[in-house]
PDBQT receptor file of N, H, CA, C and O in Angstrom, charges set to zero:
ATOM      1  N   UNK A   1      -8.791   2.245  -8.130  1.00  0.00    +0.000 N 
ATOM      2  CA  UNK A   1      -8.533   2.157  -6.692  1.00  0.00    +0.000 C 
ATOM      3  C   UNK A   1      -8.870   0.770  -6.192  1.00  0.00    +0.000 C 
ATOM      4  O   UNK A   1     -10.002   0.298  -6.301  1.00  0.00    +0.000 OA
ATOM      5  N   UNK A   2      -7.795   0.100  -5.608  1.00  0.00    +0.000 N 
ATOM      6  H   UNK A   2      -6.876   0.484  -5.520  1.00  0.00    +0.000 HD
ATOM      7  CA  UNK A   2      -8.396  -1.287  -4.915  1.00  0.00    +0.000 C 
ATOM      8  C   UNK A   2      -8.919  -1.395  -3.559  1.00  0.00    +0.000 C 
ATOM      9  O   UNK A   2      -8.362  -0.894  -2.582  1.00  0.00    +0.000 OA
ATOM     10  N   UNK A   3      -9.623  -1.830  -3.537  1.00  0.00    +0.000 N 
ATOM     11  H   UNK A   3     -10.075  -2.237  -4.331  1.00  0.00    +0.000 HD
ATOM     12  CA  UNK A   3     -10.253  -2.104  -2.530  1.00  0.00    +0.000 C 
ATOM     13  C   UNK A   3      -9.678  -2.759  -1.003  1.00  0.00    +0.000 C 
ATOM     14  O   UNK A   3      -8.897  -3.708  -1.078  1.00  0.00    +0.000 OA
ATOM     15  N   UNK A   4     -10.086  -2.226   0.403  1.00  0.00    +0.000 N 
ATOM     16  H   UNK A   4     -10.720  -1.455   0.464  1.00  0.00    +0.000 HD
ATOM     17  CA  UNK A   4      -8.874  -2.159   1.358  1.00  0.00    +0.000 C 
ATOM     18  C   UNK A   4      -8.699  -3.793   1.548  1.00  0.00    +0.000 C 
ATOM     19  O   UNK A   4      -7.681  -4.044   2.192  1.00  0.00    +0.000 OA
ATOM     20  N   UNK A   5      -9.279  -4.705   1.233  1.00  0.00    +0.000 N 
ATOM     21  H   UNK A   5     -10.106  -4.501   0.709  1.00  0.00    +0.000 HD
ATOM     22  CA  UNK A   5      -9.474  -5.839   0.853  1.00  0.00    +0.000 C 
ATOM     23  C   UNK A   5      -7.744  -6.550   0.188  1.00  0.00    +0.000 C 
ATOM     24  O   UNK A   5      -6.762  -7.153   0.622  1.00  0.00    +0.000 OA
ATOM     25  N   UNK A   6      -8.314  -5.917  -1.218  1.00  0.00    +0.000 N 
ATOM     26  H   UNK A   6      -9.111  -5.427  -1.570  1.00  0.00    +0.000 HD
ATOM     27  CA  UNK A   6      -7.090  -6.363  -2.230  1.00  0.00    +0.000 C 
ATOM     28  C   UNK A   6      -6.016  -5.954  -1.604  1.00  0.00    +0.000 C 
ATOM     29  O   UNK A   6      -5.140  -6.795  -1.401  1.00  0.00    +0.000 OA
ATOM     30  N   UNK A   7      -5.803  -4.525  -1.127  1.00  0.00    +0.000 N 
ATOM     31  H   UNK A   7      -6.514  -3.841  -1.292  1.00  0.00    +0.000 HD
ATOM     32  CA  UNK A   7      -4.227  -3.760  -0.620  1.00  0.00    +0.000 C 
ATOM     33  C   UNK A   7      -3.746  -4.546   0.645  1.00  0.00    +0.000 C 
ATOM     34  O   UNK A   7      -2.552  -4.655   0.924  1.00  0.00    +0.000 OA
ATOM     35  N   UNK A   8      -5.058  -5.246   1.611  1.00  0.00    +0.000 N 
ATOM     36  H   UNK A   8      -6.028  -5.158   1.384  1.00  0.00    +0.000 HD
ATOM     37  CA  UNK A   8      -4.846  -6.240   2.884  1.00  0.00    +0.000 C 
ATOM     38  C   UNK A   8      -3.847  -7.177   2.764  1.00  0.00    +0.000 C 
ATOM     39  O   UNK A   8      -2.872  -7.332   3.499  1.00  0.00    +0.000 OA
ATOM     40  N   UNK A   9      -4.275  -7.998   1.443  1.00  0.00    +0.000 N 
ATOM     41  H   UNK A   9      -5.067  -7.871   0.846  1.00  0.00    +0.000 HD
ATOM     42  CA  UNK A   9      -3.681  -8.857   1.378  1.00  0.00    +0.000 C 
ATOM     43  C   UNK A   9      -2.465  -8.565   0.632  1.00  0.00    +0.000 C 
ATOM     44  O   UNK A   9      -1.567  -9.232   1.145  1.00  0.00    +0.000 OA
ATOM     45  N   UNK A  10      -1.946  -7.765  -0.501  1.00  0.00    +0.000 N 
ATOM     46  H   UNK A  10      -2.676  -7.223  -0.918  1.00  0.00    +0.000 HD
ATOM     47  CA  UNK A  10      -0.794  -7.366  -0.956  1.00  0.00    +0.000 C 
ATOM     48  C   UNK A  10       0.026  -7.165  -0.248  1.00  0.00    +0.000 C 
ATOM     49  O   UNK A  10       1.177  -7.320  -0.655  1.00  0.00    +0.000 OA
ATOM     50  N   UNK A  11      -0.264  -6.638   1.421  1.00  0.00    +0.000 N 
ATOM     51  H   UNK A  11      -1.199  -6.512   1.752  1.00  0.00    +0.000 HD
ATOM     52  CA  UNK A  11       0.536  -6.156   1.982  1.00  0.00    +0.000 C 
ATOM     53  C   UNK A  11       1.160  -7.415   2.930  1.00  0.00    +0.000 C 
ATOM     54  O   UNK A  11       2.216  -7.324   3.556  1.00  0.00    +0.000 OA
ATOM     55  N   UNK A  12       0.079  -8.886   2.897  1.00  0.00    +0.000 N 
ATOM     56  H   UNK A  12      -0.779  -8.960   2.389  1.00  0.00    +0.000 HD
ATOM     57  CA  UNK A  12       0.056 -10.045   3.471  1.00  0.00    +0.000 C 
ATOM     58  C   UNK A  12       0.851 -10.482   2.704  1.00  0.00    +0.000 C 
ATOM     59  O   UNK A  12       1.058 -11.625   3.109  1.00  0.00    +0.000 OA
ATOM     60  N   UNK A  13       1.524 -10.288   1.725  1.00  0.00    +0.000 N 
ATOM     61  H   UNK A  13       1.355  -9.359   1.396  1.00  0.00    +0.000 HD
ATOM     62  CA  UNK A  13       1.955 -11.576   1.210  1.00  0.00    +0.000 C 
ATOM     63  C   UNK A  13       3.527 -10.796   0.627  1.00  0.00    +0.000 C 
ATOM     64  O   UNK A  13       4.515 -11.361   0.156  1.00  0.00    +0.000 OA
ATOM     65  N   UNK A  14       3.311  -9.435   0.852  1.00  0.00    +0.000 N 
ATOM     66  H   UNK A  14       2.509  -8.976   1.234  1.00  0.00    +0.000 HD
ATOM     67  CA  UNK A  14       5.410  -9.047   0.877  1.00  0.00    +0.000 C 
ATOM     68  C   UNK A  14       5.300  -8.288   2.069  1.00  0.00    +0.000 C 
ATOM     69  O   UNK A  14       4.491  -8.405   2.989  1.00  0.00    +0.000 OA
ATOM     70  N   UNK A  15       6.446  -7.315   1.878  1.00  0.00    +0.000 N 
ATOM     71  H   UNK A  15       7.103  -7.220   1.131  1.00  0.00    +0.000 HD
ATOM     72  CA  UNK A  15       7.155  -6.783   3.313  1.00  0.00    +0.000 C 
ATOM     73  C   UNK A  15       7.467  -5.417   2.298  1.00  0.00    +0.000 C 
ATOM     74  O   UNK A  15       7.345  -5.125   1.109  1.00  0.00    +0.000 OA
ATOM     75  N   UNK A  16       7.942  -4.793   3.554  1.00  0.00    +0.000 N 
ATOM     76  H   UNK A  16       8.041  -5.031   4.521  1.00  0.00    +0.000 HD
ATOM     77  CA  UNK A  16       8.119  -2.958   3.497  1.00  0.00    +0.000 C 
ATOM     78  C   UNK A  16       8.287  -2.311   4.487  1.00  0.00    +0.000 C 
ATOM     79  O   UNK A  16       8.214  -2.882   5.575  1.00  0.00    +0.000 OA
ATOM     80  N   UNK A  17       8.531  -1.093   4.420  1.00  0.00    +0.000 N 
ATOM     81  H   UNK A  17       8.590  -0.630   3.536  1.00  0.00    +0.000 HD
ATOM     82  CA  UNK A  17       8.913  -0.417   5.845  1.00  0.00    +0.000 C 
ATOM     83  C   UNK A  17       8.316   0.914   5.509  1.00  0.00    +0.000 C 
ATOM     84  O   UNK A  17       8.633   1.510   4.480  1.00  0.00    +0.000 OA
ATOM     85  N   UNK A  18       7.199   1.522   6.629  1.00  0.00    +0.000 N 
ATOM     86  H   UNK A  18       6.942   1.039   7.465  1.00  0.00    +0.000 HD
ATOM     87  CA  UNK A  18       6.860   2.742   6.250  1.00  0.00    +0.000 C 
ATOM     88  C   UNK A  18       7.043   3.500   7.233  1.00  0.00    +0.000 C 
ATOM     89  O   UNK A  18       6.796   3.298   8.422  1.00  0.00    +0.000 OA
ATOM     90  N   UNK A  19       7.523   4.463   6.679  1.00  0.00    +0.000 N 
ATOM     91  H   UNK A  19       7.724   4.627   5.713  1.00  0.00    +0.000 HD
ATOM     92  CA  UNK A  19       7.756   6.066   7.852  1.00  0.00    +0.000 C 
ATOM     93  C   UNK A  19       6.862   6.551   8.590  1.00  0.00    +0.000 C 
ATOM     94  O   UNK A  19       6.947   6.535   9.817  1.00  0.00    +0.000 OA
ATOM     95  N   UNK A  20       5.953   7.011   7.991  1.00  0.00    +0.000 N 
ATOM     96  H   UNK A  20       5.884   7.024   6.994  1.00  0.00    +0.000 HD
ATOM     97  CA  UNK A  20       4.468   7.506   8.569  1.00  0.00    +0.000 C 
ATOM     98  C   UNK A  20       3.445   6.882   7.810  1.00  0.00    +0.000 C 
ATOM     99  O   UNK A  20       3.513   6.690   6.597  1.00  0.00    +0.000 OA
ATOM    100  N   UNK A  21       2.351   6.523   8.657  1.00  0.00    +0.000 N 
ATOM    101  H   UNK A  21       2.296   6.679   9.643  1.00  0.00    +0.000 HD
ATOM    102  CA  UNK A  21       1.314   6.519   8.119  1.00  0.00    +0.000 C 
ATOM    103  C   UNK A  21      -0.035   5.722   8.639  1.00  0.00    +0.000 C 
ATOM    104  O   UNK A  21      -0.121   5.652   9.865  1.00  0.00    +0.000 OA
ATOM    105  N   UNK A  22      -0.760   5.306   8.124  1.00  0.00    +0.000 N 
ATOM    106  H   UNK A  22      -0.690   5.363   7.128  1.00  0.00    +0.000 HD
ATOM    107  CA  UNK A  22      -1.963   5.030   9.419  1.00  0.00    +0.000 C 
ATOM    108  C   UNK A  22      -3.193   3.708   8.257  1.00  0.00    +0.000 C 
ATOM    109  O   UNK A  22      -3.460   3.629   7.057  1.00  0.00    +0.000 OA
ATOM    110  N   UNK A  23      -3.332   3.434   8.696  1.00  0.00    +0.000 N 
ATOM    111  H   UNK A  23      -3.115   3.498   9.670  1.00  0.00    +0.000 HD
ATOM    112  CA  UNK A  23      -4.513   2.156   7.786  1.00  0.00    +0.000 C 
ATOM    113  C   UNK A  23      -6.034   2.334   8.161  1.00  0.00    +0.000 C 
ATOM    114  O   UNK A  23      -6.396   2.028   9.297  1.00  0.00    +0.000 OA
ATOM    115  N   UNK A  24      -6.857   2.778   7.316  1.00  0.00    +0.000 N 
ATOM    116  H   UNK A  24      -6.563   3.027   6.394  1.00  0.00    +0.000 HD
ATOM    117  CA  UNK A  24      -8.368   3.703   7.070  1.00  0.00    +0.000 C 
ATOM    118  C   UNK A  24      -8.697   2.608   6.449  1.00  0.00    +0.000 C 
ATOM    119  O   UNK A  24      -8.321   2.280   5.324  1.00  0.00    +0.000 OA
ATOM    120  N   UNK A  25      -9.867   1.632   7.631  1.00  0.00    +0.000 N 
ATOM    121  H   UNK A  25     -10.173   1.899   8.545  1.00  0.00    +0.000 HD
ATOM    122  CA  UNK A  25     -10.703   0.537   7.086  1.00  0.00    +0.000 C 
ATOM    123  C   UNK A  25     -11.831   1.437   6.521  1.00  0.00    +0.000 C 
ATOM    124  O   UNK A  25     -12.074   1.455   5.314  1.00  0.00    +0.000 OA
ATOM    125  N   UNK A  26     -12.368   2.027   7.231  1.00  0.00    +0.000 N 
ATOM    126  H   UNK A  26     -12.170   2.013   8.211  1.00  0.00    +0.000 HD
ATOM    127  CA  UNK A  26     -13.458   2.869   6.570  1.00  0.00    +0.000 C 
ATOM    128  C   UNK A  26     -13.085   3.440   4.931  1.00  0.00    +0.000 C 
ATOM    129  O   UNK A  26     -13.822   3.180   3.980  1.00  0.00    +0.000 OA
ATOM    130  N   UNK A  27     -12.193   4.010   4.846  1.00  0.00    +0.000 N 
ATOM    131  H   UNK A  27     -11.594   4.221   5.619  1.00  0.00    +0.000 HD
ATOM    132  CA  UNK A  27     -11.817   4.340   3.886  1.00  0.00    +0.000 C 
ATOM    133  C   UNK A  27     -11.645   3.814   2.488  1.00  0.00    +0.000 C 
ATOM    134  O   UNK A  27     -12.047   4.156   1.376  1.00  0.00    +0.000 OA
ATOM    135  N   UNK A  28     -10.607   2.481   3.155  1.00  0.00    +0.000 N 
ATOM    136  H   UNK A  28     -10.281   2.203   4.059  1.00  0.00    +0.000 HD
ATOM    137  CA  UNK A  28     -10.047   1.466   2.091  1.00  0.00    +0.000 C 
ATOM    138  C   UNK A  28      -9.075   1.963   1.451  1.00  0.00    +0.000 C 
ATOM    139  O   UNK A  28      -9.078   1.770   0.235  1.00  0.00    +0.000 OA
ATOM    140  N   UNK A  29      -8.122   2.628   1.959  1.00  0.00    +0.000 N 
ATOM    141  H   UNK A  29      -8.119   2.784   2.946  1.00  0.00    +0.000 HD
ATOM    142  CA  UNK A  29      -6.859   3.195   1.406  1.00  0.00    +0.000 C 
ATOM    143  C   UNK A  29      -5.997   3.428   2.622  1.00  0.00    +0.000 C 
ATOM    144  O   UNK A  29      -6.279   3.313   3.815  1.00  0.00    +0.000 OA
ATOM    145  N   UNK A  30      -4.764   3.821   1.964  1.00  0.00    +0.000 N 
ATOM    146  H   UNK A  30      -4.535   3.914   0.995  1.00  0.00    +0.000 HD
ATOM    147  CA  UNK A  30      -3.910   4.194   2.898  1.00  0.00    +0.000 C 
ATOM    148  C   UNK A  30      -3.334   5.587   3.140  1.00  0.00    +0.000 C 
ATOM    149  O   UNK A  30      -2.729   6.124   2.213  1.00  0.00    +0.000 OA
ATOM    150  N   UNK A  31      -3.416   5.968   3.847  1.00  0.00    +0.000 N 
ATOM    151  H   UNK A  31      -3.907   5.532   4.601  1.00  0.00    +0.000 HD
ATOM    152  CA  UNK A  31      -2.673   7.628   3.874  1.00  0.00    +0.000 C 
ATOM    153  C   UNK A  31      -1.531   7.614   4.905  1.00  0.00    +0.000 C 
ATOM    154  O   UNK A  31      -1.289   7.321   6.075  1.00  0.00    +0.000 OA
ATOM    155  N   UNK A  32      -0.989   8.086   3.819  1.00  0.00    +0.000 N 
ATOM    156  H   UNK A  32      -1.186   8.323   2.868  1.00  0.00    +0.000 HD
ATOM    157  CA  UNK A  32       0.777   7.969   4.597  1.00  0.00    +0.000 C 
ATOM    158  C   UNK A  32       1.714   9.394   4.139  1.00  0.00    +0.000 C 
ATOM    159  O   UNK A  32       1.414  10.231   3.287  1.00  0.00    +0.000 OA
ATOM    160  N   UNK A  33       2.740   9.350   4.875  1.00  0.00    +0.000 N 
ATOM    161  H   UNK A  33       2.984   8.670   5.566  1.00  0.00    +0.000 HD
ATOM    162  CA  UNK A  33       3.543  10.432   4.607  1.00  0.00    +0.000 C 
ATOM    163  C   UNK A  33       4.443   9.670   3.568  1.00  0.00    +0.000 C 
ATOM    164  O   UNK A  33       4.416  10.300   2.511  1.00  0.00    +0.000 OA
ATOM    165  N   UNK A  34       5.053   8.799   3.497  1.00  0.00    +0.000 N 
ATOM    166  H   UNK A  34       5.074   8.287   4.356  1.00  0.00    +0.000 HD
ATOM    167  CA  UNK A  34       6.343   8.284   2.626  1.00  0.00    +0.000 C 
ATOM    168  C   UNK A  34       6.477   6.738   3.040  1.00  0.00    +0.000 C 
ATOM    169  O   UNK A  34       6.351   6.210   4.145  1.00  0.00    +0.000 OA
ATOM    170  N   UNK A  35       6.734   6.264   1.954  1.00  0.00    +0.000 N 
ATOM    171  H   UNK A  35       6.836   6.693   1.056  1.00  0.00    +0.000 HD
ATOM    172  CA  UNK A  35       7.270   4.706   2.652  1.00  0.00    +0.000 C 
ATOM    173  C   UNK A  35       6.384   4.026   1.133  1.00  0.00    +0.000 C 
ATOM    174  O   UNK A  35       5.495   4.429   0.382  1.00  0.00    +0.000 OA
ATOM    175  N   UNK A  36       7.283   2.733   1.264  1.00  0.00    +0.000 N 
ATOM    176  H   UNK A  36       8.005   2.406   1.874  1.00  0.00    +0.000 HD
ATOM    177  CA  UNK A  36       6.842   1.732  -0.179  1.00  0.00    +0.000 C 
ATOM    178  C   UNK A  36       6.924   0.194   0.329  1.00  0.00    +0.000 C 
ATOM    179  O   UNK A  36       7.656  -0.017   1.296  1.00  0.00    +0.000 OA
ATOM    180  N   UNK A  37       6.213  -0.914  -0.260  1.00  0.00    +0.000 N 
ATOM    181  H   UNK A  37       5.617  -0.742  -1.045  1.00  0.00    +0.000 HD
ATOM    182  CA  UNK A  37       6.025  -2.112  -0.313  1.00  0.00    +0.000 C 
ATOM    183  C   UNK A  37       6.637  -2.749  -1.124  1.00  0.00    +0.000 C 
ATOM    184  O   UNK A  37       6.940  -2.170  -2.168  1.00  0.00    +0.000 OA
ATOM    185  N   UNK A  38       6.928  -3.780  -0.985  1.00  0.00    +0.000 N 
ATOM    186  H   UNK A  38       6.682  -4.250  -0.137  1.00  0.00    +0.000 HD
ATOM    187  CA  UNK A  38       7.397  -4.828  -1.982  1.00  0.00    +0.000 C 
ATOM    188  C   UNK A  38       6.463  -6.259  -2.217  1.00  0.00    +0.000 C 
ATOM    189  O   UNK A  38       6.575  -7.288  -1.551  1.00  0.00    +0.000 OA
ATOM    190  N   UNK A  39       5.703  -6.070  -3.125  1.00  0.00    +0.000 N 
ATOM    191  H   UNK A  39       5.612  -5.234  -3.666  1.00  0.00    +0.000 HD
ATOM    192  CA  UNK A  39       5.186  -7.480  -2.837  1.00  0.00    +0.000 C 
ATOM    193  C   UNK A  39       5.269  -8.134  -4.340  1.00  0.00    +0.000 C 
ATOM    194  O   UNK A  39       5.704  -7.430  -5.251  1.00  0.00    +0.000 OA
ATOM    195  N   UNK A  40       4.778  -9.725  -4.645  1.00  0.00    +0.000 N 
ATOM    196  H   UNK A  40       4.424 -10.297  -3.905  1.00  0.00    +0.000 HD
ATOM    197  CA  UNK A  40       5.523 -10.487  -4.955  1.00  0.00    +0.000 C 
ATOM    198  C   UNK A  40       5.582  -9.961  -6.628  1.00  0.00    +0.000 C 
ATOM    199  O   UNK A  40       6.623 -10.079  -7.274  1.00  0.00    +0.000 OA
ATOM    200  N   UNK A  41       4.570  -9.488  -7.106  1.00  0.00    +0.000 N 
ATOM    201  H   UNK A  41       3.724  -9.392  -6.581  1.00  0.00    +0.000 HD
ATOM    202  CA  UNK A  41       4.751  -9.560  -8.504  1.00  0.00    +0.000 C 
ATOM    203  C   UNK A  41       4.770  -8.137  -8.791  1.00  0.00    +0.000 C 
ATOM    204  O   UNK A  41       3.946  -7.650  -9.565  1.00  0.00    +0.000 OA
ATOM    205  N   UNK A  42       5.624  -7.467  -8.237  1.00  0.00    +0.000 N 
ATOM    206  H   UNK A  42       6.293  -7.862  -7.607  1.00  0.00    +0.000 HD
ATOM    207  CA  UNK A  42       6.453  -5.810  -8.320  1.00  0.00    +0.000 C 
ATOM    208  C   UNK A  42       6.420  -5.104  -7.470  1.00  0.00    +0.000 C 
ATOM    209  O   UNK A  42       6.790  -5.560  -6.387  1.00  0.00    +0.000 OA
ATOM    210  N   UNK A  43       6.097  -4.073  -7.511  1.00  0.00    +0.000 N 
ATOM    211  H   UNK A  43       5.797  -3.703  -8.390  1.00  0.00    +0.000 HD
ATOM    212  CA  UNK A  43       6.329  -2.955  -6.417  1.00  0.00    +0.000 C 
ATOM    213  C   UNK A  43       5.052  -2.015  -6.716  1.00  0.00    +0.000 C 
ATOM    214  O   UNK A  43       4.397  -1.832  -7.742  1.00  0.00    +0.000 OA
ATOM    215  N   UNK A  44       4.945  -1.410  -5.203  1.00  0.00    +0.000 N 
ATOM    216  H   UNK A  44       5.478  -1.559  -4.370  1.00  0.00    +0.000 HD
ATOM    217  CA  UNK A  44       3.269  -0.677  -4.933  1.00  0.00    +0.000 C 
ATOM    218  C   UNK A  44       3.852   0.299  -4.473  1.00  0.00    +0.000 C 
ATOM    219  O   UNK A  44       4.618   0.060  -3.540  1.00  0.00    +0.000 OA
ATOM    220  N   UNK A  45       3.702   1.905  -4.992  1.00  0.00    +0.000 N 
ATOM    221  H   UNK A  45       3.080   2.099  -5.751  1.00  0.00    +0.000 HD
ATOM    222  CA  UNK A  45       4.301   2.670  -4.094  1.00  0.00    +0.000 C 
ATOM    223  C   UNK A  45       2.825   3.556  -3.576  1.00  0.00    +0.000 C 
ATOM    224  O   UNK A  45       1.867   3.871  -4.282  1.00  0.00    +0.000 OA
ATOM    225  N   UNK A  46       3.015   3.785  -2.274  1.00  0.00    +0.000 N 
ATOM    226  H   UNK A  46       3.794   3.529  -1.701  1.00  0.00    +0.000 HD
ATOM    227  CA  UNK A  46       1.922   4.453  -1.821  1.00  0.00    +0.000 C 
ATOM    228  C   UNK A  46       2.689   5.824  -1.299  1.00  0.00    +0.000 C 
ATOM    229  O   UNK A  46       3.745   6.001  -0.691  1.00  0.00    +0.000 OA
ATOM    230  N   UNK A  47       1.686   6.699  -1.809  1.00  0.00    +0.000 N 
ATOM    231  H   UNK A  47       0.829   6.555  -2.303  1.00  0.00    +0.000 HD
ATOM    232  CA  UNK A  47       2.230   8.615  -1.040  1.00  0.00    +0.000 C 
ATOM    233  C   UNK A  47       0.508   9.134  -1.506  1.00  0.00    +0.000 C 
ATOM    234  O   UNK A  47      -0.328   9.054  -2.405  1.00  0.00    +0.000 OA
ATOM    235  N   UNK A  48       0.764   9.692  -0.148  1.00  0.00    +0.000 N 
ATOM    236  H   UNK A  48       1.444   9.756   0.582  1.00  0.00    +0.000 HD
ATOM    237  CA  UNK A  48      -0.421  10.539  -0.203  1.00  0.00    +0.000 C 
ATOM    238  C   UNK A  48      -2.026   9.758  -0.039  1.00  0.00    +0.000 C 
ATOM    239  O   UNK A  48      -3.054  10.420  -0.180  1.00  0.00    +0.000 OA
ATOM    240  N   UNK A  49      -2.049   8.296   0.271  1.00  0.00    +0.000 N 
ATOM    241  H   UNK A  49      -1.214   7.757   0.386  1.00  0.00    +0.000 HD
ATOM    242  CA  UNK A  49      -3.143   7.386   0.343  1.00  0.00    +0.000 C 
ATOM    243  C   UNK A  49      -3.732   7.243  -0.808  1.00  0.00    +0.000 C 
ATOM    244  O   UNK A  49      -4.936   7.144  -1.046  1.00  0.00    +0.000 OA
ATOM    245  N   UNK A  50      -2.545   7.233  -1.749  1.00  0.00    +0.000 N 
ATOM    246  H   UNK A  50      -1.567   7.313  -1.556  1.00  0.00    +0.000 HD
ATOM    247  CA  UNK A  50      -2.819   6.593  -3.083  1.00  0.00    +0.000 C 
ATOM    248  C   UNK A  50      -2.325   5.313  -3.947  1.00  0.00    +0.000 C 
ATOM    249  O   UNK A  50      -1.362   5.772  -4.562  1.00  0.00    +0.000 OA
ATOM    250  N   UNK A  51      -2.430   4.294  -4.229  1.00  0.00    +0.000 N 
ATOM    251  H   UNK A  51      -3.212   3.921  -3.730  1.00  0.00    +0.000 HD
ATOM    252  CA  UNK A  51      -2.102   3.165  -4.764  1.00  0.00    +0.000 C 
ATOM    253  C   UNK A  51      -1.634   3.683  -6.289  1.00  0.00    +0.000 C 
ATOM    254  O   UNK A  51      -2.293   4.399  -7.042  1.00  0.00    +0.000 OA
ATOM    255  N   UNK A  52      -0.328   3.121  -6.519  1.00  0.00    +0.000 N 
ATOM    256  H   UNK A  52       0.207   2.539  -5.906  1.00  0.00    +0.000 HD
ATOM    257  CA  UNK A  52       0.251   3.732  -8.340  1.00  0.00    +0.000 C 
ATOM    258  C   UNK A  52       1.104   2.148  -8.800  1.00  0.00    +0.000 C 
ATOM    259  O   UNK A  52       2.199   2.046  -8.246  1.00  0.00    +0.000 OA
ATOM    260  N   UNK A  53       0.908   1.537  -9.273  1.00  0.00    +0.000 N 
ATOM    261  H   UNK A  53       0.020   1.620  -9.723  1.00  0.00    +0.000 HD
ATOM    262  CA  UNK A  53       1.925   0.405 -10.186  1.00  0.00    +0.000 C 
ATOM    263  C   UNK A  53       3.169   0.771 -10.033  1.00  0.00    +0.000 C 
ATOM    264  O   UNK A  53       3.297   1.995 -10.052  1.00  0.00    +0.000 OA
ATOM    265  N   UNK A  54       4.162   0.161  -9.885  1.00  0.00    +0.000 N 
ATOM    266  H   UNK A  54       4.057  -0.833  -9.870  1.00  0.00    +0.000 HD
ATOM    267  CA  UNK A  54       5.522   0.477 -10.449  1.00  0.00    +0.000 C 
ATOM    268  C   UNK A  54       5.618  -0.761 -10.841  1.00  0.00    +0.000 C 
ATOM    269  O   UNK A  54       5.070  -1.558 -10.079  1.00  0.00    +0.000 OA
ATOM    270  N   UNK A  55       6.389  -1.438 -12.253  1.00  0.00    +0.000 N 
ATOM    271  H   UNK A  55       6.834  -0.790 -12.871  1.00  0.00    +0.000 HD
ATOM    272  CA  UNK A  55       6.722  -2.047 -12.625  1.00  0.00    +0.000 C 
ATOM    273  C   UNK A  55       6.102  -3.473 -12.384  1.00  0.00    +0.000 C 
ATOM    274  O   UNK A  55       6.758  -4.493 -12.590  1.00  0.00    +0.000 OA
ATOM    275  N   UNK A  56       4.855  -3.488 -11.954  1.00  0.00    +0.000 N 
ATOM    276  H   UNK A  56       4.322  -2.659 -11.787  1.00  0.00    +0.000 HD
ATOM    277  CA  UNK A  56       3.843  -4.358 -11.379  1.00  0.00    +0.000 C 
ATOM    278  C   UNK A  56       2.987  -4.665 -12.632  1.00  0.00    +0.000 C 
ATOM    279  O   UNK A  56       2.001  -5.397 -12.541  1.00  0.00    +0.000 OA
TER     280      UNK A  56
């Protein structure tokens, strides 16, 4: 799990469009209904306020 830190800036440095969902500093994750990122060195898909690799 990275830290809301690391995911801050991943999300600083590509673009994406998410459907639902909400950003938990306390937490350090994300919980969302659906929606994915693109950032520079692959793709992050988040469901369920979980961080998974794709092709990253």
């Amino acid at each position: 799990m990275l830290s809301w830190v690391d995911c801050h800036r991943s999300i600083v440095r590509g673009h994406g469009s998410i459907v639902s969902g909400q950003w938990s500093v306390v937490n350090g994750q994300w919980s969302m209904v659906s929606g994915q990122w693109s950032v520079v060195n692959g793709q992050w898909s988040m469901v369920s306020g979980q961080w998974s690799v794709v092709n990253g």
